[in-house]
C-alpha positions in Angstrom: -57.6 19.3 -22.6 -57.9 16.8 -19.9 -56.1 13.9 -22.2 -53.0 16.3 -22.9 -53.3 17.0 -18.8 -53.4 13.2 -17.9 -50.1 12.7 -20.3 -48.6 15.5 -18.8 -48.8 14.6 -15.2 -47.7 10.9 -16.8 -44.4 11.8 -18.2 -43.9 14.2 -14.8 -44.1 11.0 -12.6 -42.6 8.5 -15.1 -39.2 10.2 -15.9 -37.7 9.8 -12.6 -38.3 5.9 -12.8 -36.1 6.2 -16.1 -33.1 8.8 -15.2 -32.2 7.0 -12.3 -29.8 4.8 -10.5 -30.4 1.2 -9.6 -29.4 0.6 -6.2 -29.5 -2.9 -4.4 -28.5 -3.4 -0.8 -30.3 -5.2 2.3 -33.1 -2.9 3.7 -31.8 -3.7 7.1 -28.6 -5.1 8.5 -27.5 -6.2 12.2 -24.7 -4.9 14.4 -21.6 -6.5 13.0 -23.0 -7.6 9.7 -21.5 -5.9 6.3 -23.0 -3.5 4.4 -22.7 -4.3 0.8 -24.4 -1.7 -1.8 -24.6 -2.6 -5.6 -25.7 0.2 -7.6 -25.3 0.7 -11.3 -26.0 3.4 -14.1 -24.2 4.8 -17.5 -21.7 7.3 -15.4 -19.6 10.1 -17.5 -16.6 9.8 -15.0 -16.0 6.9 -12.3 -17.0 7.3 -9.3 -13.8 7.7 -7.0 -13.6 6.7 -3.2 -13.7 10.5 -2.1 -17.3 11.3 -3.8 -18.8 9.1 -1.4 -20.0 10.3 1.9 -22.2 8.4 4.8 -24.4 10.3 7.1 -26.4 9.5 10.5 -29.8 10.7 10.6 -29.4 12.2 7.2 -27.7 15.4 9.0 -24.8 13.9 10.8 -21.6 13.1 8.3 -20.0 9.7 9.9 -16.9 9.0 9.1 -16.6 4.8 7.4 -14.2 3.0 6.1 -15.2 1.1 2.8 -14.1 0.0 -0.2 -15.4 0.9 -3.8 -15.2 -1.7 -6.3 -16.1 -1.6 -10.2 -17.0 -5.2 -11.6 -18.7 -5.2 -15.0 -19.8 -2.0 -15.0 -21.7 -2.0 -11.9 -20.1 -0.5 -8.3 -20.0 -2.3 -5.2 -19.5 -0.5 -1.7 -18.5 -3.0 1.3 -18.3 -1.5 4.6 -18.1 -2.8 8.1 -21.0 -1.6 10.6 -19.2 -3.2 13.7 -18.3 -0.1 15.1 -21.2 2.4 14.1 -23.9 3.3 16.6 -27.9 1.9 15.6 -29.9 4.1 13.3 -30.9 5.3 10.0 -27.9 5.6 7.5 -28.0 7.6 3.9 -24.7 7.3 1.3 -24.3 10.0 -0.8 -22.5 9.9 -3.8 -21.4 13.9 -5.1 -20.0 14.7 -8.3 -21.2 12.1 -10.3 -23.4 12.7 -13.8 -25.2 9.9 -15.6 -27.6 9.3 -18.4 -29.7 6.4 -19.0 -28.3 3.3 -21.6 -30.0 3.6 -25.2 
């Protein structure tokens, strides 16, 4: 009982590690700098310039200009932070549906 318990909770934590995105960008950037994200997964549709939304403090939508490239199968956001105010930043991405390569 315990065993099929410890697999259990195992496959619970371990599938989020495999149905996910990867997503590379700086952990921190300074006033002025660019924000560049790379992310990358096996997407059903592309992702299109109006599925992606920025938010302040996760509550707060901000508006951003950007630009949403698609090199090689990965994406690349590119965004200026001259203008935006200090803090804690979240991109969402809505509408998109994935699955995992082989």
């Amino acid at each position: 009982m315990k065993k099929e318990l410890l697999i259990f909770a195992f496959v619970l934590l371990f599938i989020p590690l495999v149905f996910s995105i990867q997503i590379e960008t700086d952990s921190e950037l300074n006033l002025g700098e660019t924000l560049v994200v790379k992310f990358s997964g096996n997407f059903y549709e592309p992702i299109l310039e109006n599925d992606v939304y920025f938010y302040r403090n996760i509550y707060t939508a901000v508006p951003l200009e950007f630009e949403l490239l698609k090199i090689e199968g990965n994406y690349y956001i590119s965004a200026s932070t001259l203008t935006k105010t200090p803090g804690n930043y979240s991109l969402i991405i809505k509408n998109s549906e994935y699955s995992v390569k082989n």
